[in-house]
N, C-alpha and C positions, 0 to 999 in steps of 0.2 A: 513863193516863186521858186528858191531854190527847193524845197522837197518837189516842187512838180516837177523840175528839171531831172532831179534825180531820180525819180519817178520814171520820166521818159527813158533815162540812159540805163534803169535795171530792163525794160519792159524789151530797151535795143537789145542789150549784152543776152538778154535769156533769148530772144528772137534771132540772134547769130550763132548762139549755142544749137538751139533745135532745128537749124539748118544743117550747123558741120555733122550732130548728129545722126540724121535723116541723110545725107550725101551721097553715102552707098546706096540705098535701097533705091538709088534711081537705076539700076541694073534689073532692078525686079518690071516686070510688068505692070503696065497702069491702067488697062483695061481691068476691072474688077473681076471677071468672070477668070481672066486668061491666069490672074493671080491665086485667083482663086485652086484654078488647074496645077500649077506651078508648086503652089505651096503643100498641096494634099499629094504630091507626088514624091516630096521631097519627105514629109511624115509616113507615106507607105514605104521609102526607101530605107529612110532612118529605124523605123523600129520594126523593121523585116527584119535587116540585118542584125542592126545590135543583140537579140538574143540571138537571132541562128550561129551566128561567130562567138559566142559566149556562153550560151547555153548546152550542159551536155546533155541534159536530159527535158523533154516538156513538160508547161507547169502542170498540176494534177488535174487541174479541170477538162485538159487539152488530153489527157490520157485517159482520164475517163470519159470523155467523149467519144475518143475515138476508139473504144474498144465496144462502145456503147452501136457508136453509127455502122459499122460493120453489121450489124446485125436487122437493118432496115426496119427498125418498129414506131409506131405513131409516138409511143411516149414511155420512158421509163417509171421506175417508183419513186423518183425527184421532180423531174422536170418532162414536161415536151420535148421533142428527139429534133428538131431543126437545127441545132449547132450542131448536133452527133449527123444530120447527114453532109452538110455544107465542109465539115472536115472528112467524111470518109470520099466526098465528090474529088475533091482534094489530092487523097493518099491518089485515089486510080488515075488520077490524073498524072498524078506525077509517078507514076509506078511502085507507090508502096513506100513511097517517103514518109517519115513521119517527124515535125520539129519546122525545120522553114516553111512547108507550105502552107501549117499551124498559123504561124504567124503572118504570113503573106493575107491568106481568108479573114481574119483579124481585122487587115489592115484595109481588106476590099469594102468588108463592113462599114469601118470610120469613113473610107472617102465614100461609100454611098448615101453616109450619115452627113457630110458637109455637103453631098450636092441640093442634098435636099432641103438641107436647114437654108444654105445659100439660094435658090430657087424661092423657097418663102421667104423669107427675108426681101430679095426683091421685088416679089409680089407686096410685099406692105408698106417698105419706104423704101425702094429704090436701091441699084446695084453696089453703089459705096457703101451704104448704113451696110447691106446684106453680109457682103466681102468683110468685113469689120466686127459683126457680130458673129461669122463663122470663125474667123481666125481667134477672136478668142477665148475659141475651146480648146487651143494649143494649151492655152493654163492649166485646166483641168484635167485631174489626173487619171480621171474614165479614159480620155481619149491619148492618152500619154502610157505615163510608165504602168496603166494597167492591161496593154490594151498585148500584151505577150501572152497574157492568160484566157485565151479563148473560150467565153464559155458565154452564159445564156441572160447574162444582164450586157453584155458586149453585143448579142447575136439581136438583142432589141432596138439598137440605138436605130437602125435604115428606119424600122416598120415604124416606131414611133415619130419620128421626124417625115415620112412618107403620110402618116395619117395625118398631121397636122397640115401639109401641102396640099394634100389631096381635098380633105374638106373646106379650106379656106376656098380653095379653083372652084370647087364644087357648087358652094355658096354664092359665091362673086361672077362666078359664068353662068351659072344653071345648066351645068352639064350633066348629062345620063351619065357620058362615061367616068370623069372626075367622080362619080358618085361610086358609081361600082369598084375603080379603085378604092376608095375609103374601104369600101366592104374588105378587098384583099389585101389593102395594108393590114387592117383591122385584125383580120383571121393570120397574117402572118404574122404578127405579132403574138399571139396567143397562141400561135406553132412553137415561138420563140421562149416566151415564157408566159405564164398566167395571170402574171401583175399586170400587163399592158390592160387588164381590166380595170387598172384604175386612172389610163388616160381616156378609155373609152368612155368612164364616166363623166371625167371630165367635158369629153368633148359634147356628149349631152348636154351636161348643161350649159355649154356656153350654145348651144342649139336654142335652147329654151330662152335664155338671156339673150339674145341678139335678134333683133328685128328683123333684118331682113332675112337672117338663119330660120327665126322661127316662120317668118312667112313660106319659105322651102318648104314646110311640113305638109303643105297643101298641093303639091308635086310629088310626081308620081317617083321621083331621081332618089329619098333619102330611103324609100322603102323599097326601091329595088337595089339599092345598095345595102340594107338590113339584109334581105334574101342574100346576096350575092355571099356577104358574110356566114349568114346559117349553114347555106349549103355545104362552104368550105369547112366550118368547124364540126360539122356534125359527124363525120368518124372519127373526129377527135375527142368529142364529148361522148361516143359510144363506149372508145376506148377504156376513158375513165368510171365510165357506171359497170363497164365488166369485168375491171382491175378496182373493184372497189375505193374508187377515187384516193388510191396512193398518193400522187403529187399532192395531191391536197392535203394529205393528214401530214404528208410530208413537211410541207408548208407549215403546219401549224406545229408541230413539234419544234419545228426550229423556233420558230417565233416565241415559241413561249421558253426557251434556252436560258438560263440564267446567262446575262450579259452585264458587267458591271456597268452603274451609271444610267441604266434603263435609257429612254426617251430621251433627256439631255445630252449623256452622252453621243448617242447616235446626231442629233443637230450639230454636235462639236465637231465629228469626223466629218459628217457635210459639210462642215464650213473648211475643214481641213483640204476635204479634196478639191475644194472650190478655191483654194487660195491662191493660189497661182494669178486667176482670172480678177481677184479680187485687186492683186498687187498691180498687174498692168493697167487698172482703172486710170489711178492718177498718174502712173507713168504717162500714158498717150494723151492725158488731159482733159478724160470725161468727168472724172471727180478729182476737187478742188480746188485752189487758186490757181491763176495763172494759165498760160495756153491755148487760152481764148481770144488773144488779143488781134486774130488778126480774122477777119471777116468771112464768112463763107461763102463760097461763088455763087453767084445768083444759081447756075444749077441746080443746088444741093437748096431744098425746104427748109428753113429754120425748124422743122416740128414734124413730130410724123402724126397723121389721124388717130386720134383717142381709139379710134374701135379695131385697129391693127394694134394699137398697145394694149386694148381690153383683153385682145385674143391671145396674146401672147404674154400676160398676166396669167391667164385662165391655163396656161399649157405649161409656162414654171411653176406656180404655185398650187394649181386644183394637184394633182397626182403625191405632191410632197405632205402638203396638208391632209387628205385624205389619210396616207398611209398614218400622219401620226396619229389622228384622230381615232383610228380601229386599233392603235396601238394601244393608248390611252384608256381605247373604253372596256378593251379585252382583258390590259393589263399584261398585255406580254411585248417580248422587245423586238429591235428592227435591226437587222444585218448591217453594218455599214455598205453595203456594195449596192444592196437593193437600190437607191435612188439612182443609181447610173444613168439611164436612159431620162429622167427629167431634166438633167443638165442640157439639153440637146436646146433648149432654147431660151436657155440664160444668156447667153451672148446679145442676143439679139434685142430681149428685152434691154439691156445696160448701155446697147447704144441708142435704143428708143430713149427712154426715158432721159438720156441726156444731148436725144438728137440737137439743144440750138447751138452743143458744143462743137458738134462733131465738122471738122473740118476735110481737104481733102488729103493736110498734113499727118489730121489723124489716123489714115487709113495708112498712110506710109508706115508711123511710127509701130502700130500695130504689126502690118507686116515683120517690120525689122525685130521687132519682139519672137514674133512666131517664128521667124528663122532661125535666130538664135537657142531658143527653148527645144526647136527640131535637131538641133545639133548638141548643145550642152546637156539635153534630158537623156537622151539615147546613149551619150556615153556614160554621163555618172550610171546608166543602169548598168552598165559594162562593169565599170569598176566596181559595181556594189556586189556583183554576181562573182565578180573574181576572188575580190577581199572577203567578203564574209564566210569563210570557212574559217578563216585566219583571226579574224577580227572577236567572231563570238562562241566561236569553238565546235559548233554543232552545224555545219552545210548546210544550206536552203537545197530545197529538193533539187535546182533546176540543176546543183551539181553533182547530183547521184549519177553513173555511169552505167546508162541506160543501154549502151546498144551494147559495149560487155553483159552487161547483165541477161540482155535479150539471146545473144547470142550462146554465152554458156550454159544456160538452160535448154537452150533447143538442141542441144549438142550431148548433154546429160541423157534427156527425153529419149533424142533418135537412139542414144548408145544402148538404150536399158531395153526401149519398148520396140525400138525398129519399125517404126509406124509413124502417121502424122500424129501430129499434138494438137488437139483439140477441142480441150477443154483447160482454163488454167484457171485457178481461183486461190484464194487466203488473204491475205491482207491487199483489199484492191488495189493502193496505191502499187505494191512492187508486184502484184498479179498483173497490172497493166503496163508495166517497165519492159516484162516478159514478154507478153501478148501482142505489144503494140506495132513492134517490126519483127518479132519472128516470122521467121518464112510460111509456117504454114495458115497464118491469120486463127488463130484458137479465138474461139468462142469466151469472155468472162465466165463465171461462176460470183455474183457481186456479195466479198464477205460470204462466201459458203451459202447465201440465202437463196432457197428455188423462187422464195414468192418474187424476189426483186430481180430476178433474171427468168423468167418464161420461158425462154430459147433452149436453157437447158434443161431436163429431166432426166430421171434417175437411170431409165433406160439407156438415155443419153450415156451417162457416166458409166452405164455396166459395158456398154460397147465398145465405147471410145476413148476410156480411162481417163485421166487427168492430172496435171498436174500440180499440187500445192504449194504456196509458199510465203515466209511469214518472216521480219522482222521480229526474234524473240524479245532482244533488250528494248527494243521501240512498241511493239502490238504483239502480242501472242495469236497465234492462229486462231480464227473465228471457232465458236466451240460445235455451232450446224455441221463442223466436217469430221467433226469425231469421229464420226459413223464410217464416214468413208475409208480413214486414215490407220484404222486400228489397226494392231497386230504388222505394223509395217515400216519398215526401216528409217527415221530421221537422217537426213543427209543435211551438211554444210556447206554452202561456199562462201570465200571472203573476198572481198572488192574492195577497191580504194575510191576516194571521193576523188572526184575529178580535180578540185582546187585546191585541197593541202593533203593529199595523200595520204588521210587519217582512215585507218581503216574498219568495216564493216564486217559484220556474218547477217547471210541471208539462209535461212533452213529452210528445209523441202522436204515433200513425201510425193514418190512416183505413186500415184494411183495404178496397178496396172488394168488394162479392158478385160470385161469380162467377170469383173470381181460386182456381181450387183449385191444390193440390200435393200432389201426388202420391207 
């Protein structure tokens, strides 16, 4: 008797705990959609700002994109050019900005990636599970402190999370047009990057595996949405058979990259980037004891249907599995970053799977999670951007002083040659420091290589000269520019790091026009 008693008065004291704790968040919105609104507005605001107020230079993916997008081509000798145009749409829009509106498109990306995942989500068990399993991808570090580096595992998260909306509507309404979407998630995603091949697979086979899916195959909706698909990819797969399928060898050089820790490792860093979402589990009370004691309103199902959890098993799991699988058989390694876009519907799985727990308490505590994580995340990025020059002695790029750097180059350039600048190449990272906001928008030259940049040729360079430049103590100039550079003056300038005023030499050779080789 007395342990039930005391039983009852732990179950009270922790039951007035997760009240006072939850009491703010009654300010937030209790419509799930409108919170949903609220909170994705308050993560584009937070990590727009925190590197544009802290960052002096953008990170390298964001600079070689945008020296890449400037030049309007279906696909580089890395990747597909759809992040390289979504930030040059960007620069013109903003008049040649380069840095905040980096981050802003970033940010459009993530909240295009939470409407959608929130939209499915609804679609399977209803507005609060939905609101619940989107917010926490606040954990995750895809959609957090990586999401200042715009590039083409960020630029996949909409299309990936768009194709799984789209097909489920497609299925479950029998609609032409939900079908033809699926095609154009499908091809944007593969504008995006190449890998969304491997939720495409997946999403086959959960085609094959589900009944009423595989009943669809007998309508005419899944193959005009295959069409819809081919059509869009097919100057894009042109592109690759007349560029010798670059991105692809590209692909596989990296993969086979000596990476310590092979295969395990890469599961480790997954689980690292995931940890965040892992730690809020039992905070709000889906895993563990406790926080179930109080009943869920008849509104809310005890359980969501088996075959909306099927599908969203088959859309975390098929794409991760997959990639280790052709890791495994090839024997080469996996990036940590790659799995980015499969996170897009682990939220949702975590509230499924422990839907009888989930309350409408829980959706608060969540929230109050995610707000906090939107403001504590964004600043420790601050402080990590300020401190670490100080901290480990060697500056993170984002504090090289890029628009000095931009600016005394084009100032060298106009002094010597009196003309625009229009070519700049050597060491890409500080070729595109130069390139990125000088005035006159120069053309890359990627690492001195003609194959990896098309745009330019040699005529090019006898016309319109160029100018080189190279980090000696960090990269020595690429050795493809020899040719060019011979017999011609090395010039130095020195810079300070933006955060502890340590300083730098960046070297240069004026190409002047006119000088061809043959």
């Amino acid at each position: 008797m007395y342990q039930g008693l005391q039983d009852r008065l732990l179950v009270a004291d922790s039951v007035r705990r997760v009240r006072r704790a939850i009491r703010w968040t009654r300010c937030l919105p209790e419509d799930p959609a409108t919170l949903i609104v609220a909170v994705t507005a308050l993560q584009m605001a937070a990590w727009t700002l925190a590197p544009a107020l802290t960052n002096s230079a953008p990170p390298i993916d964001v600079v070689e994109s945008t020296m890449w997008g400037r030049e309007w081509v279906l696909a580089t000798g890395k990747h597909p050019a759809l992040p390289s145009w979504a930030l040059e749409v960007g620069r013109l829009l903003t008049g040649g900005a380069v840095g905040w509106p980096a981050y802003l498109t970033s940010q459009l990306f993530v909240a295009a990636t939470f409407a959608c995942v929130f939209l499915l989500g609804r679609d399977l068990m209803g507005a609060p599970r939905a609101a619940a399993g989107t917010l926490l991808l606040t954990g995750v570090s895809t959609y957090a402190w990586l999401t200042p580096e715009f590039n083409h595992n960020i630029a996949q998260l909409p299309f990936w999370a768009g194709i799984a909306l789209a097909l489920w509507r497609a299925v479950e309404r029998q609609s032409l047009a939900w079908w033809c979407l699926v095609g154009v998630f499908a091809a944007g995603g593969v504008y995006a990057k190449f890998s969304t091949g491997l939720l495409l697979v997946t999403a086959a086979a959960w085609i094959l595996y589900d009944d009423k899916a595989r009943r669809s195959l007998a309508t005419p909706g899944p193959w005009i949405g295959l069409g819809v698909f081919l059509v869009l990819v097919t100057p894009l797969m042109a592109w690759l058979v007349h560029h010798d399928l670059q991105p692809l060898q590209y692909a596989a050089e990296r993969s086979h990259q000596e990476r310590p820790g092979g295969v395990p490792m890469f599961v480790l860093s997954t689980l690292g980037n995931i940890a965040g979402l892992l730690i809020m589990l039992p905070l709000i009370g889906l895993v563990g004891r406790g926080r179930n004691d109080i009943p869920s309103p008849a509104s809310l199902t005890p359980s969501v249907d088996p075959r909306a959890l099927h599908y969203l098993i088959f859309l975390a799991a098929g794409p991760l599995l997959l990639a280790i699988a052709s890791a495994l058989a090839s024997g080469s390694s996996l990036h940590p970053g790659w799995p980015s876009p499969m996170f897009n519907f682990l939220g949702l799985l975590m509230v499924g799977l422990a839907s009888p727990r989930f309350q409408m308490q829980t959706l608060r505590r969540i929230a109050a999670l995610a707000v906090g994580l939107l403001v504590l995340i964004p600043v420790g990025y601050a402080l990590a951007v300020k401190l670490d020059a100080r901290r480990l002695g060697k500056p993170m790029r984002v504090n090289w002083p890029q628009a000095e750097i931009a600016q005394r180059f084009s100032t060298i350039w106009e002094h010597e040659i009196g003309r625009p600048m229009r070519i700049v190449s050597g060491d890409s990272w500080i070729a595109g420091l130069v390139g990125s906001t000088a005035k006159d928008n120069p053309s890359i030259l990627d690492n001195g290589d003609l194959t990896l940049s098309p745009w330019i040729t040699r005529d090019r360079i006898s016309k319109e000269g160029m100018l080189v430049v190279w980090a000696n103590s960090e990269k020595p100039m690429p050795r493809q520019l020899a040719e060019f550079v011979a017999g011609l003056a090395v010039g130095e300038e020195r810079f300070k790091y933006a955060s502890s005023g340590q300083e730098f030499a960046i070297q240069y050779v004026v190409v002047p026009p006119k000088r061809a080789v043959d």
